[in-house]
C-alpha positions as CSV (number, residue, x, y, z in Angstrom):
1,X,-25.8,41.5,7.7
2,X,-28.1,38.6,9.4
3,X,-26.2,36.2,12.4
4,X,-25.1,33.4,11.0
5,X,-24.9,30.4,13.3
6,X,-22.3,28.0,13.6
7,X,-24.1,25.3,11.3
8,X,-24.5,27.8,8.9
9,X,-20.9,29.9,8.9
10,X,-19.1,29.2,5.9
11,X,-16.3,28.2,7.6
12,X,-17.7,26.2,9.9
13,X,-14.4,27.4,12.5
14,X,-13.7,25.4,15.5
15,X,-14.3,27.2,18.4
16,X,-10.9,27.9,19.5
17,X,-10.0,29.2,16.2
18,X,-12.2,31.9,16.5
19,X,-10.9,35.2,17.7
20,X,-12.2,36.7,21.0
21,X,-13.5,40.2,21.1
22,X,-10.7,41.7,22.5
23,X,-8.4,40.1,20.1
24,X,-9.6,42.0,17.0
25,X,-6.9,44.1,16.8
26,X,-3.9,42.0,17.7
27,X,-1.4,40.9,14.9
28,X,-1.8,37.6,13.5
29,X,0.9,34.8,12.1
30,X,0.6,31.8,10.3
31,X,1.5,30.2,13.7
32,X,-1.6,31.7,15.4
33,X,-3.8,30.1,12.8
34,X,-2.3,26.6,14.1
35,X,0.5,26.2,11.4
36,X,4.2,26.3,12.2
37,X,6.4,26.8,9.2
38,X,9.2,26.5,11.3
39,X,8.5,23.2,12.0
40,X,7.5,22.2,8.6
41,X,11.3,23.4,7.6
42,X,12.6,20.7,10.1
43,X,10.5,18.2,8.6
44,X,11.9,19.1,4.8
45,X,15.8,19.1,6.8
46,X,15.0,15.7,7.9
47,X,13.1,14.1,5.2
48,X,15.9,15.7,2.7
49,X,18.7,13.0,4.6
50,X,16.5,10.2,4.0
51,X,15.7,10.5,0.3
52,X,19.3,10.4,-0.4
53,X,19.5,6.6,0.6
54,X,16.6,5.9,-2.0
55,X,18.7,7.9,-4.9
56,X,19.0,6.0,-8.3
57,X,19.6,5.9,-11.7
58,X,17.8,8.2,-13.5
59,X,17.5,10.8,-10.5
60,X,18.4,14.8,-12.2
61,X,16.9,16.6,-8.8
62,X,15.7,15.6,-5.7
63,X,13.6,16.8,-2.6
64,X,13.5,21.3,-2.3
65,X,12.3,22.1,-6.0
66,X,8.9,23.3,-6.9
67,X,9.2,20.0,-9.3
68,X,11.6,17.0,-8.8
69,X,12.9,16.0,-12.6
70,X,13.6,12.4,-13.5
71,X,15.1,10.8,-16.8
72,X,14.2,7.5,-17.9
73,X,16.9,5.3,-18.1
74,X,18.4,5.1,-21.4
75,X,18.3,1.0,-21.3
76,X,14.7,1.5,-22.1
77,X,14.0,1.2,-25.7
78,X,10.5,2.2,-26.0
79,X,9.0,3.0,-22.5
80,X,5.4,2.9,-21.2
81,X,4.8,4.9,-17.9
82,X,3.1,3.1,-15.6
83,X,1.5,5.1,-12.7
84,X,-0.3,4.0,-9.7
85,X,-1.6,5.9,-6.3
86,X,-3.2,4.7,-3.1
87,X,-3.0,5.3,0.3
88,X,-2.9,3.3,3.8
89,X,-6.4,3.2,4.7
90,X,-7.9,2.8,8.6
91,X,-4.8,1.0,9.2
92,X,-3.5,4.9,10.4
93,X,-5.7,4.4,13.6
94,X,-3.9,1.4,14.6
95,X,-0.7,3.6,14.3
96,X,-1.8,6.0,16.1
97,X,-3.6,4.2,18.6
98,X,-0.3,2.7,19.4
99,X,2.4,5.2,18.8
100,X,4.0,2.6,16.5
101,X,4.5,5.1,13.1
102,X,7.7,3.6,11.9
103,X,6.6,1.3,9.3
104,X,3.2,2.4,8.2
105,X,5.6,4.3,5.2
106,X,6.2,1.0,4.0
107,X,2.6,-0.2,3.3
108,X,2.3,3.5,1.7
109,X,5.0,2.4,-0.7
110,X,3.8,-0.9,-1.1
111,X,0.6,-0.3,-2.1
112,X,1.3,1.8,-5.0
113,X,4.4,-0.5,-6.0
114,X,2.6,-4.0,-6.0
115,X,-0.5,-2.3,-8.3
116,X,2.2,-1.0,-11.0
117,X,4.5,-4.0,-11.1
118,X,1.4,-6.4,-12.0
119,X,1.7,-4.4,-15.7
120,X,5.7,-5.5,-15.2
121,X,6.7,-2.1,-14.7
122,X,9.8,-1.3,-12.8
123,X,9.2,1.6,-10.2
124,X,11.2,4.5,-11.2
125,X,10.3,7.3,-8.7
126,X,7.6,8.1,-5.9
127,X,6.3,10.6,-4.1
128,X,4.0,11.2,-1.0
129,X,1.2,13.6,0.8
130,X,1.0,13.9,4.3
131,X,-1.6,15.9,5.8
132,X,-2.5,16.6,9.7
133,X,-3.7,19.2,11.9
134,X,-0.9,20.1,14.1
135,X,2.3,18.9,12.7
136,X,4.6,16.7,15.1
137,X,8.0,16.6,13.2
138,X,9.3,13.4,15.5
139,X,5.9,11.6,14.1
140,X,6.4,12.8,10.7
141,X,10.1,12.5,10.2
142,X,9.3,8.3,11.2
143,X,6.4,8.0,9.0
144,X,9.2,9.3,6.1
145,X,11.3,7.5,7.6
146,X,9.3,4.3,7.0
147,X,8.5,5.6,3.0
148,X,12.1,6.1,2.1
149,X,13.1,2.4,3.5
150,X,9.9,1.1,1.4
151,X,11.5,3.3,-1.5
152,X,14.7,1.1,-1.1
153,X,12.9,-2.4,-0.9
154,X,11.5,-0.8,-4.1
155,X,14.5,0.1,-5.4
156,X,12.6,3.9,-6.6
157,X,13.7,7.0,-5.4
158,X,11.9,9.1,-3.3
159,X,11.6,12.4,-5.2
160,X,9.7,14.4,-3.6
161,X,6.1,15.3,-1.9
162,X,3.9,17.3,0.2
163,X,3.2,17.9,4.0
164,X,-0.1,19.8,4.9
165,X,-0.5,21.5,8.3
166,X,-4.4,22.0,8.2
167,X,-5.9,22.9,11.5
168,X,-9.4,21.5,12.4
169,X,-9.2,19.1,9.6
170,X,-8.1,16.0,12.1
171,X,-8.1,15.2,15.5
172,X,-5.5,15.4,17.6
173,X,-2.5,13.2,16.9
174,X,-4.4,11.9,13.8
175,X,-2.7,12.1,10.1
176,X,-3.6,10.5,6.7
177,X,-0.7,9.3,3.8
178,X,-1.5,9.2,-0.1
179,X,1.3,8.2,-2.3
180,X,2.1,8.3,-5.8
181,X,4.0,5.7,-8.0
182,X,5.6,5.8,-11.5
183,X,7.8,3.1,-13.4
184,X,8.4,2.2,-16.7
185,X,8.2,-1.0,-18.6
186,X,9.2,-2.0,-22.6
187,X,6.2,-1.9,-24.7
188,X,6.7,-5.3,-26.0
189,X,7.0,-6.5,-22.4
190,X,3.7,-5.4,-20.9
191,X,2.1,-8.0,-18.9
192,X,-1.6,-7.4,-19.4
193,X,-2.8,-11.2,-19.1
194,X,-4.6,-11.3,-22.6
195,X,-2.9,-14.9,-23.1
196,X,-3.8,-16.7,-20.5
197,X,-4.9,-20.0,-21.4
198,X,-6.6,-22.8,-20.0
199,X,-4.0,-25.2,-18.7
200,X,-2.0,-22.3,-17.1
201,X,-0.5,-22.6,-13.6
202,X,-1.5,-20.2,-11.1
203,X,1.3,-19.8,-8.1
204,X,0.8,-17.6,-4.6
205,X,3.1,-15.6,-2.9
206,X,2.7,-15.4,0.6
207,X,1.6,-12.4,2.2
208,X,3.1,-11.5,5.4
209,X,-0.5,-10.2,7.1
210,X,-3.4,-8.3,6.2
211,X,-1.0,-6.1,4.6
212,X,-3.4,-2.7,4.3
213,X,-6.7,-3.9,3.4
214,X,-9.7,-5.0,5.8
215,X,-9.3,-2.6,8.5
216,X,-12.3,-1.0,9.1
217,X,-13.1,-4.7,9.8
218,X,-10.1,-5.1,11.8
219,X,-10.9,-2.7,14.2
220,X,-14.1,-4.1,14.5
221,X,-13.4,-7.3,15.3
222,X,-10.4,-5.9,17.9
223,X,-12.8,-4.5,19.4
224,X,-15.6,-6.9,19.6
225,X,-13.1,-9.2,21.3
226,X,-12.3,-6.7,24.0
227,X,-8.9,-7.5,23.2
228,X,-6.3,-5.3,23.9
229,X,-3.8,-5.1,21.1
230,X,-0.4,-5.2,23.2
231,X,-1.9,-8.2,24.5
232,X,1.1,-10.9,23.2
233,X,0.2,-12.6,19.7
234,X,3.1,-15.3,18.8
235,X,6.0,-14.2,19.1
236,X,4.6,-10.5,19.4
237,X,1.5,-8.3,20.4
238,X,-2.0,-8.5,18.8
239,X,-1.0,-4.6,17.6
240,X,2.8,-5.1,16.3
241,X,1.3,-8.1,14.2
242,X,-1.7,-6.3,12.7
243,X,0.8,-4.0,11.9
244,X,3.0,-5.8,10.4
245,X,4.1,-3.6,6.9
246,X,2.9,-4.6,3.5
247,X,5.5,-7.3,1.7
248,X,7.0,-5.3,-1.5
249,X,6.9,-7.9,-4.2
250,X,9.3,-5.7,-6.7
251,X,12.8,-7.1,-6.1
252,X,11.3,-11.0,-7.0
253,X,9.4,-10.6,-9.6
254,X,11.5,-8.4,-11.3
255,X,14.2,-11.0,-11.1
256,X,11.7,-13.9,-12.0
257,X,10.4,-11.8,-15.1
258,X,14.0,-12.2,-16.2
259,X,13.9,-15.8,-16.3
260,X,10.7,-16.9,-17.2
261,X,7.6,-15.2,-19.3
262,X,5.0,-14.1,-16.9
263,X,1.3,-14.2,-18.1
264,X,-0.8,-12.3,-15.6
265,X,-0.2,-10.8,-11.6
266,X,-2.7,-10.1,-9.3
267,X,-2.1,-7.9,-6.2
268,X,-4.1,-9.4,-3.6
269,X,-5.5,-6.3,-1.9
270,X,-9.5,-5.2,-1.3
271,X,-11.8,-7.5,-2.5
272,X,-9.1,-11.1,-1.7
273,X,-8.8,-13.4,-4.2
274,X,-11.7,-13.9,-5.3
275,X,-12.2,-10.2,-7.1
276,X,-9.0,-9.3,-8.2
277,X,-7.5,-12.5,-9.5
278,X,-10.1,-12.1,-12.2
279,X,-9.0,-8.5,-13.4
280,X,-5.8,-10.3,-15.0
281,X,-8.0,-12.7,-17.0
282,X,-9.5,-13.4,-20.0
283,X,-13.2,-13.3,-19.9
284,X,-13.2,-16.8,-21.3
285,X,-11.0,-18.4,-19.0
286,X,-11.5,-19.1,-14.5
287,X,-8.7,-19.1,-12.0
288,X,-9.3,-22.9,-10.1
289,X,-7.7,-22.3,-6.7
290,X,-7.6,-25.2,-4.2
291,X,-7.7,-24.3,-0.6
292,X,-5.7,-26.9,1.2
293,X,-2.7,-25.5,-1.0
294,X,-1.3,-22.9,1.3
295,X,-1.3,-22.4,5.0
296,X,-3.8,-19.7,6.3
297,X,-1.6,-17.2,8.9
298,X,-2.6,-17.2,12.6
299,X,-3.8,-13.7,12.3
300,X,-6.5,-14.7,9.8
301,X,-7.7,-17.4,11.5
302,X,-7.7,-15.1,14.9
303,X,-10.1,-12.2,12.9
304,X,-12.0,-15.1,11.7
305,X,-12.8,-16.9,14.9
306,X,-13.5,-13.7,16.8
307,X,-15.3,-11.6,14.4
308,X,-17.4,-14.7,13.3
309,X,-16.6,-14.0,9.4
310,X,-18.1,-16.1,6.8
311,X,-15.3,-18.2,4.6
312,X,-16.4,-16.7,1.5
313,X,-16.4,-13.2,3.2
314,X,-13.0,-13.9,4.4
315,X,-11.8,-14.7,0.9
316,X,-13.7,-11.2,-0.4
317,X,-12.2,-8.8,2.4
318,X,-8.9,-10.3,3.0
319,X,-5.6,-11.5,1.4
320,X,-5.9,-15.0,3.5
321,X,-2.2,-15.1,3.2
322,X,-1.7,-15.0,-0.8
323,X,-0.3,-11.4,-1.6
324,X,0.4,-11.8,-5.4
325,X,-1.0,-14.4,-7.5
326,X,1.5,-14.8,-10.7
327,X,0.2,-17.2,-13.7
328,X,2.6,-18.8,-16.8
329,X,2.5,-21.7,-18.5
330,X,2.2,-25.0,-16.9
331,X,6.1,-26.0,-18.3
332,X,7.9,-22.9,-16.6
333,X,6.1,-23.2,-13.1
334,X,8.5,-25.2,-11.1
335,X,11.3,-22.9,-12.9
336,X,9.6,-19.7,-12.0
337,X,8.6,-21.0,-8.3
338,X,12.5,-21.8,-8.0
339,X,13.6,-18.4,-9.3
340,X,10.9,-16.4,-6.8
341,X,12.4,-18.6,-3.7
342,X,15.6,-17.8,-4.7
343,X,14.9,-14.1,-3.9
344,X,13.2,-14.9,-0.8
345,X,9.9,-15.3,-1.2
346,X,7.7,-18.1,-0.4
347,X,6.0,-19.8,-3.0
348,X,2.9,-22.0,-3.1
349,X,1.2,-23.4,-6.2
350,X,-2.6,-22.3,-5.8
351,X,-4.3,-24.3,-8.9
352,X,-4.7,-24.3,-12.6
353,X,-6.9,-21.8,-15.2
354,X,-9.5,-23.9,-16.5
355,X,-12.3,-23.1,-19.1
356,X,-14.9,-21.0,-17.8
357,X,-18.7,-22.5,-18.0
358,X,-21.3,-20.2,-18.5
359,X,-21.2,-17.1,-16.3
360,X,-19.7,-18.4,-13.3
361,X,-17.1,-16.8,-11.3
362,X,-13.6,-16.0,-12.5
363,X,-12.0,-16.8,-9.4
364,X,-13.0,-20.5,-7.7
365,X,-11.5,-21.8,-4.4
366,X,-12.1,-25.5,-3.9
């Protein structure tokens, strides 16, 4: 049988997960290979207590199954599923570079629960995948920790999930999240912004930071500046606020869907404003946004200043401060602005859909 070298094994094994010479007859575990199903059981103990506070209506089984069963609500009269999946992004290494792991669940949630409510579906049920080398059960149980209170903001239950312990897949202390969404909405009440019209009012919720998109460029920027991120930012550190968890939109605009017909939603995430406002609209039709109609947050104007971004890059990589963008007719926006403050959200009116001209851009800050 030729040598192989290490380049060429098919494993590609890390050097100390190869076995000596003398080891060759010793008895192997699971634990030996780097994976502690012991500690894995912890994790499930602890992650089964905090999926209980996200139980709703609809929930037959929860977390333990080889499958977690759900029944849609019988107050739907003809259902669509609506599924959505995502995951954190490089906003893990700020996490990790900073111990802070307690709400980086919530952007997991959010994510997924923002892209399935712009269809108006109401999450139902979620469930997550996280993977590392060497499982740490107090990291992990606050990561979960952090899903299952994003799960409540959500109002979906957290049914169940998956934790990989793969060894030599990640660096030390490093992890990655995915998570998967599912809701529901009537048929009748889909929101898929095919009458959108010019004349429409286009309103902006306020994001409450980069949320979890831009951070490859983050980091970047952090450390261009040779700034250190517990270095204090406001009322906080440069880390805590880069941190800051995705805003859930679900509770509002559930409650504003209620009260007023809702045209088209946009969740602000890669690709700002400018790219996915115009995946609600008709091709026919541009989103007319003026600039000066909602305050840019510190933290933007911080990554702009140091990292020496371009406004029109800004508006490409970043939220600005606009999470959701939610269009109706002209008539119900004051209504719909009073109901969306109401439950807590802050509310600017961003512009108006006007004709389109030619093949310009769908999305046009002024």
């Amino acid at each position: 049988m030729p040598n192989l070298s290490r380049s060429q094994h098919p494993l590609n094994l890390e050097p100390d997960l190869r076995l000596k010479p003398d080891s060759q007859d010793k008895p192997l575990s699971y634990r030996d290979a780097g994976v502690d199903i012991d500690a894995g059981d912890r994790l499930v103990q602890n992650i089964k207590s905090l999926a209980r506070r996200t139980a709703r209506e609809g929930m037959l089984t929860g977390i333990g199954g080889f499958g977690a069963l759900f029944e849609i609500p019988g107050r739907f009269r003809q259902p669509v599923l609506v599924t959505g999946t995502d995951g954190v992004g490089t906003k893990l290494k700020l996490a990790s570079v900073t111990g802070q792991h307690d709400t980086i669940g919530i952007d997991l949630v959010a994510m997924s629960v923002n892209d399935i409510l712009v269809q108006g579906a109401e999450p139902l049920f979620f469930l997550d995948y996280f993977s590392c080398g060497k499982l740490d059960v107090d990291v992990a149980t606050r990561v979960v920790s952090g899903i299952a209170r994003g799960c409540e903001l959500a109002h979906c239950a957290l049914i169940g999930g998956e934790t990989a312990e793969m060894p030599g897949m990640y660096a030390e202390g490093e992890y990655d999240l995915a998570g998967f969404a599912v809701g529901a909405v009537e048929k009748s009440e889909i929101i898929d912004g095919r009458s959108i019209r010019p004349g429409d009012a286009v309103l902006g919720l306020a994001s409450s930071g980069p949320h979890s998109n831009g951070y490859s460029l983050i980091r970047r920027i952090v450390e261009r500046s040779g700034t250190d991120l517990g270095s204090p930012f406001g009322s906080s550190t440069l880390g805590e606020t880069l941190l800051e968890p995705t805003r859930i939109y679900v509770k509002a605009v559930l409650a504003a869907m209620r009260e007023v017909t809702i045209k088209g939603l946009a969740h602000i995430t890669g690709g700002g404003l400018l790219e996915n406002v115009p995946r609600v609209l008709p091709p026919n039709v541009v989103a007319e946004l003026r600039r000066d109609t909602w305050p840019q947050p510190p933290i933007f104007d911080w990554l702009q200043t140091n990292g020496n971004v371009a406004r029109q890059e800004m508006l490409r990589v970043f939220n600005c401060g606009i999470g959701m963008v939610v269009i109706c007719v002209e008539e119900d926006a004051q209504r719909l602005a009073e109901v969306l403050a109401a439950e807590g959200e802050t509310v600017h009116r961003l512009g108006t859909v006007r004709e389109r001209n030619g093949g310009e851009a769908q999305t046009v800050v002024v």
